[in-house]
N, C-alpha and C positions, 0 to 999 in steps of 0.2 A: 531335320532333313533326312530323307530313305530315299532310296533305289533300290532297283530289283539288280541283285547279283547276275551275272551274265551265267551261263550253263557250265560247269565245270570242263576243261580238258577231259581226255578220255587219259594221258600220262602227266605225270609233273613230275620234279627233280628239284632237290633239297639246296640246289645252285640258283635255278631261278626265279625271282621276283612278280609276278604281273603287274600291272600298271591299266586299268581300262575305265576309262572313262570317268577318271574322278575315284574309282574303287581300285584296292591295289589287294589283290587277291596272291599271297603269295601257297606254293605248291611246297608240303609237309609231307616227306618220308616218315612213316612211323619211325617213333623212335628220333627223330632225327637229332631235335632240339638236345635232346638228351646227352650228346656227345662232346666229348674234353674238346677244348682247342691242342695243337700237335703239341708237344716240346718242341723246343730252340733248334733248330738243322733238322726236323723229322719229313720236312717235305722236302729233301735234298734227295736225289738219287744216285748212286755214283755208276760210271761205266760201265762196272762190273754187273750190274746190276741190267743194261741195256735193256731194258723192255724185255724182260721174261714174260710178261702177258703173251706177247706174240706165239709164243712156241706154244704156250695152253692154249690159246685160240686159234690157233694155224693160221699165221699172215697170207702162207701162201694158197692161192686158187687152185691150186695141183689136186686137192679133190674130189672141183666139180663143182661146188657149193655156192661158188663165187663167178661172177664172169668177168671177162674184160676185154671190149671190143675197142679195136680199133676204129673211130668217128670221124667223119671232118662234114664242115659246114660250106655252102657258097653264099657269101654275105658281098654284100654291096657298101661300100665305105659312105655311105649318104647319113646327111643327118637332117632330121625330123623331130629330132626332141626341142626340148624346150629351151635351151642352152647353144645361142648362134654361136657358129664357130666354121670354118671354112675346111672340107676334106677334099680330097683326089675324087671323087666318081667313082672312082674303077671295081672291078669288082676280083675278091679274094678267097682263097680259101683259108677259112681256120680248121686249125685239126687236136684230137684230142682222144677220149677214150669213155666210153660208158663202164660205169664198174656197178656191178649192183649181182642180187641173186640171179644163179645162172634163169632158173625159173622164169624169173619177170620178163630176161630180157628175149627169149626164146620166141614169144608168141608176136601176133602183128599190134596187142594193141596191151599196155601196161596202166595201171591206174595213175604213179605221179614220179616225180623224179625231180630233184635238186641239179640246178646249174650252177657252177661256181667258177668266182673271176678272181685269179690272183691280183696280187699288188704290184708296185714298183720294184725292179729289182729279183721280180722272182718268175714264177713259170709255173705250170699243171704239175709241178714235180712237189710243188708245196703239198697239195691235196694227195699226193700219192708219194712219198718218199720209202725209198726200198733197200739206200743205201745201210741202214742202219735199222735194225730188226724192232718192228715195234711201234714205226713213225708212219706207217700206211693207213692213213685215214680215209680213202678213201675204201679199202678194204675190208675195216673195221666198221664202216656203214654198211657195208652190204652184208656183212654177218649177223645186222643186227636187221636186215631187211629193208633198208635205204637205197633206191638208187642215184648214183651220181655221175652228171656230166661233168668234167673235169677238162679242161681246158687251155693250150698256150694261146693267150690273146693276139692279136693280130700286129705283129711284130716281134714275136718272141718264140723263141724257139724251132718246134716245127710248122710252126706256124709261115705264111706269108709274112713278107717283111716291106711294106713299102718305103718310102722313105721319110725321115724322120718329121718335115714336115707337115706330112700329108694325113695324118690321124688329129684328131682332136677327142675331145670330153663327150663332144654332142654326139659325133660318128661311132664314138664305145657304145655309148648309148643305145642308138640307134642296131647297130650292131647284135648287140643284146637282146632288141627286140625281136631283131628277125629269127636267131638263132631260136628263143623261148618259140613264137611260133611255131617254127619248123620242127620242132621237138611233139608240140601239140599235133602238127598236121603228118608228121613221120617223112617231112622232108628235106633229110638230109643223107648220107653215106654212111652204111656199115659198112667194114669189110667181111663178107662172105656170107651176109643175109638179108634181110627184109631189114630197114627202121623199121623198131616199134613206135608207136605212137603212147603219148601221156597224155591220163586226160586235164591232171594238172600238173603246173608246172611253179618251185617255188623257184627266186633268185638269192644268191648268197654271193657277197663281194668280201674281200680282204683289202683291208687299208686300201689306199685309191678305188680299186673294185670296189669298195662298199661307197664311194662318192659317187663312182658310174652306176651301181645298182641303184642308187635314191634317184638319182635322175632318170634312169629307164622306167623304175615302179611311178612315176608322177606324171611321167610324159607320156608314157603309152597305156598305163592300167591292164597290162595283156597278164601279171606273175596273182600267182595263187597263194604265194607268203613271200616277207623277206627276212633277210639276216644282212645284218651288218656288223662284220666281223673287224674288230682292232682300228673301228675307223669313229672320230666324231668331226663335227662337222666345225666345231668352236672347240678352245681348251686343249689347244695342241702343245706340245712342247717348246723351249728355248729350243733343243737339240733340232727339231725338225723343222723350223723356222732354219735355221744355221743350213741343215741339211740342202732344203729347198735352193736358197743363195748361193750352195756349191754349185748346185744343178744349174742354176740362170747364170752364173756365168761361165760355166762350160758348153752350155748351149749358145749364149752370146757370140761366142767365138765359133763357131758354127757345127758345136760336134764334132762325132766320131764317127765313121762306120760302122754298122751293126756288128760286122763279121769283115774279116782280109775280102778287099773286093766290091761289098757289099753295099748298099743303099747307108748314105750318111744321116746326118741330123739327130742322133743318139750319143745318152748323156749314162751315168751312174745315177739314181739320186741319191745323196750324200758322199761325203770322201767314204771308197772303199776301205781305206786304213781302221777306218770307224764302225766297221757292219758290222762285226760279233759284237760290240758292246749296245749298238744300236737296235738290232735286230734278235740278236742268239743270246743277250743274256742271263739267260735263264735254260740255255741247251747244254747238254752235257758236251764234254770235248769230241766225244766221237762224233755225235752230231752235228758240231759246228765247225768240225774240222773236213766232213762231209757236204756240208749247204753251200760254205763261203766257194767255193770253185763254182757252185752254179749260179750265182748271183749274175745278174744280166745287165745289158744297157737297157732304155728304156727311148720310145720315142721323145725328140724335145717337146712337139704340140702338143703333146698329151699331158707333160707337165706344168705350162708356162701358169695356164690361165687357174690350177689347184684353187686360187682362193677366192677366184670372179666364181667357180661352182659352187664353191661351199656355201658364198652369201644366197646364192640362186638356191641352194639345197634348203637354208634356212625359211625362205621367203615362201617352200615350195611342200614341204615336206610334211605337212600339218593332212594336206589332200590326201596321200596316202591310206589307203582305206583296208587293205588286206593286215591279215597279223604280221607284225614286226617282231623279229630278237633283235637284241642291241647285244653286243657281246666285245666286251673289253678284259684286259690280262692287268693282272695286279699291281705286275713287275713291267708294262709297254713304257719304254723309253719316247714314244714319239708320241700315242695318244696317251692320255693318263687315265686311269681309271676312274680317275673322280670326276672327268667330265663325262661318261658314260651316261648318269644321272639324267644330267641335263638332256643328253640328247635324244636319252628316251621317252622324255616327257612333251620335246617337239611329235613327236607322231599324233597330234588329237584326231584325227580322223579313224587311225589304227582301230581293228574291230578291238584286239587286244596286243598290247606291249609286254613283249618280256626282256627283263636285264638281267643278263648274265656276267658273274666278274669271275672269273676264273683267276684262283689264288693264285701270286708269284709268277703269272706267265708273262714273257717277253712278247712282243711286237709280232714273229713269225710263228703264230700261236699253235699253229700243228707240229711246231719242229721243238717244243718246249718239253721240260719233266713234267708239266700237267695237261699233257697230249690226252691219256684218257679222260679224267674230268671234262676237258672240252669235248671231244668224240662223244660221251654218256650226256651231257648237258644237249649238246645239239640237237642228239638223236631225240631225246625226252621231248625236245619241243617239235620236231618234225611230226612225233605223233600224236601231238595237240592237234594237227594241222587237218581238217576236214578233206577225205580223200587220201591221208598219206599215211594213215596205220597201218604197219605191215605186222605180221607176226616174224621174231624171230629166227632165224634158221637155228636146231638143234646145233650147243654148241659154242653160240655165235655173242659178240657182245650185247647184251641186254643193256634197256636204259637205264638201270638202278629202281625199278620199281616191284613194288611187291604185289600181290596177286587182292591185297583187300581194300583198294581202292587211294585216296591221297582226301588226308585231313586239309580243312582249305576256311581262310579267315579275310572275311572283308569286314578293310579297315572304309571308313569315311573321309580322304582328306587327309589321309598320313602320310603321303607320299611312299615310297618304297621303303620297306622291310628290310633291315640288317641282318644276317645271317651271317657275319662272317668266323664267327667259332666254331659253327655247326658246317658253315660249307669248307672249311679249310679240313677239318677230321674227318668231313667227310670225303675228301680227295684220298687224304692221309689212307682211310679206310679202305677203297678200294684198291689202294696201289699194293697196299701189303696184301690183301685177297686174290691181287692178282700175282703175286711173286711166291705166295704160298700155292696157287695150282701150279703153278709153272717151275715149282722145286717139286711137286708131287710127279708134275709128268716127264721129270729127268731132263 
């Protein structure tokens, strides 16, 4: 049996796997294989410790280097995907923020940019957290020359809030679509300039978002790559099973109001009592002692029908034709990471799949002690992405690759590649390169 190897990546990262077509091609840092697995507590970070990276990379935009626009969308609650489900009509604004190099976003037309959809539970604040030095991923993209749409979905935050029944799965969707659009055709709101236009555009969902990005990339084929972050579709937990059951019968009983006043039919999903161990555990105390107060309601319709999507995602998700990440956390309390596997091997259509397992992380994967590993992993496959290599800003988080190119092994039929010694040192590796600049720069 032969095949012709697909053209290599222009980047690859010592975390992720490929999966294409029957070939599972995985991406070799020099040197990689070669590295100790940690000692016992090495990938532990303590408080004291908060993300020293940030002050060598300068979190803050305060130089220039960085931008970040204030954005909002006008989307129409209709749904057209693939996935019947009943919404309001009406039409809303979502709001949110472009973060990317000031450069890209200055001019009327930008090559590509990442939109991403938080989960259940959470807000645009996941993608950008600033309480806690160091947790700004969406910052830490644009250093490395990423742009990101970042986003409170359409009942959260400052976002529009209709009321709890009037959103569904199919209207996220749908949603979705219009927004990628608008992003292509530059029509939507900056504040104090022109929309740029992309000419591509990927989609990147977090747990639920990553149920609503599968259903938007199959229903409408309009995204240039996807990501599916902390989400699979089969092989979910006892805990999130439980979780879910809190939510249907708080919803049963008809909700909450969003906010004092506010449109009702909004639930928690899971007992709050339970979210640092369900969500944070794997955050340091300052950062969990920081997230748990933003934690949100969530619409009931958007929760009920979770598992009528997933079998629809299963049935559906094979068509999917652009590059996929699958990316799951070591330590996710609700998805596991051994069903990652599986789910990444549902995308046969996929030009190419890649699986990403990021050691030890909990559920709310940007808010975890292997916040960089996921930021370096992600970026690495962004620049796989046709149209989306950017060069670095001087300075700025790089992908972890080195300048002579990425050693690369097609297997026949072996399914995915274990790395998990070399990708756990390799975490290891960079956290203490980054606490040794960040002691060098006082």
């Amino acid at each position: 049996m032969s095949a012709l190897l697909p053209s290599p990546p222009r980047a690859s990262h010592p975390l992720l796997s490929r999966l294409v077509r029957g070939l599972t091609v995985t991406g070799l840092a020099a040197g990689s294989l070669a590295l100790a697995a940690p000692a016992a507590g090495a990938a532990s970070r303590p408080d004291t410790a908060a993300r020293p990276a940030a002050a060598a990379r300068g979190a803050s935009a305060a130089d220039g280097s960085v931008g970040r626009l204030p954005i909002s969308f006008t989307v129409r609650n209709v749904n057209r995907s693939k996935f019947a489900c009943a919404s309001d009509g009406k039409t809303y604004t979502v709001r949110g923020h472009l973060v990317g190099p000031t450069a890209q976003l200055q001019g009327s037309a930008a090559a590509a940019a990442t939109l991403y959809l938080h989960g259940l539970n959470f807000g645009e604040f996941l993608w950008q957290f600033t309480d806690v030095p160091g947790y700004d991923y969406a910052t830490d993209q644009a250093r490395a020359g990423n742009t990101s749409v970042i986003i409170d979905r359409l009942g959260y935050g400052a976002s529009d809030k209709p009321a709890g029944n009037a959103i569904c799965a199919g209207s996220r969707a749908d949603i979705a679509h219009q927004m990628v659009l608008a992003l292509k055709s530059g029509n939507y709101r900056v504040d104090g300039q022109n929309a740029p236009r992309f000419a591509r555009v990927a989609l990147a969902g977090h747990s639920y978002g990553g149920q609503i990005a599968e259903l938007e990339a199959y229903s409408f084929g309009d995204i240039d790559g996807l990501a599916v972050v902390s989400y699979t579709d089969q092989g979910s937990s006892a805990l999130a099973a439980s979780s879910s059951a809190y939510t249907a019968k708080a919803c049963a009983a008809g909700g909450q109001p969003v906010a004092p006043g506010g449109p009702t039919g909004y639930a928690p999903y899971g007992n709050p009592n339970g979210a640092k161990a369900a969500v944070l555990n794997d955050a340091t105390p300052l950062v969990a002692a920081a997230a748990l107060p933003k934690l949100t309601l969530n619409p009931c319709a958007d929760m009920l029908p979770f598992n009528d999507v997933a079998k629809l995602n299963l049935a559906n998700i094979g068509a999917i034709k652009v590059p996929v990440l699958e990316i799951v956390g070591g330590g996710d309390q609700l998805f596991p990471a051994s069903a990652g596997k599986r789910q990444a091997a549902l995308f046969t259509g996929s030009s190419a799949v890649d699986l990403f397992t990021v050691p030890g992380a909990g559920h709310a994967i940007t808010l975890q002690r292997s916040h960089d590993a996921f930021t370096e992993g992600f970026g690495s496959w962004l620049a796989s992405l046709d149209g989306f290599d950017q060069t670095a800003p001087s300075g700025g988080v790089g992908t972890g690759l080195g300048d002579g190119g990425t050693q690369q092994t097609g297997l026949i039929g072996a399914g995915l590649v274990a790395l998990t010694a070399a990708v756990a040192a390799g975490a290891v590796a960079r956290r203490r390169s980054h606490a040794a600049r960040a002691g060098s720069a006082g």
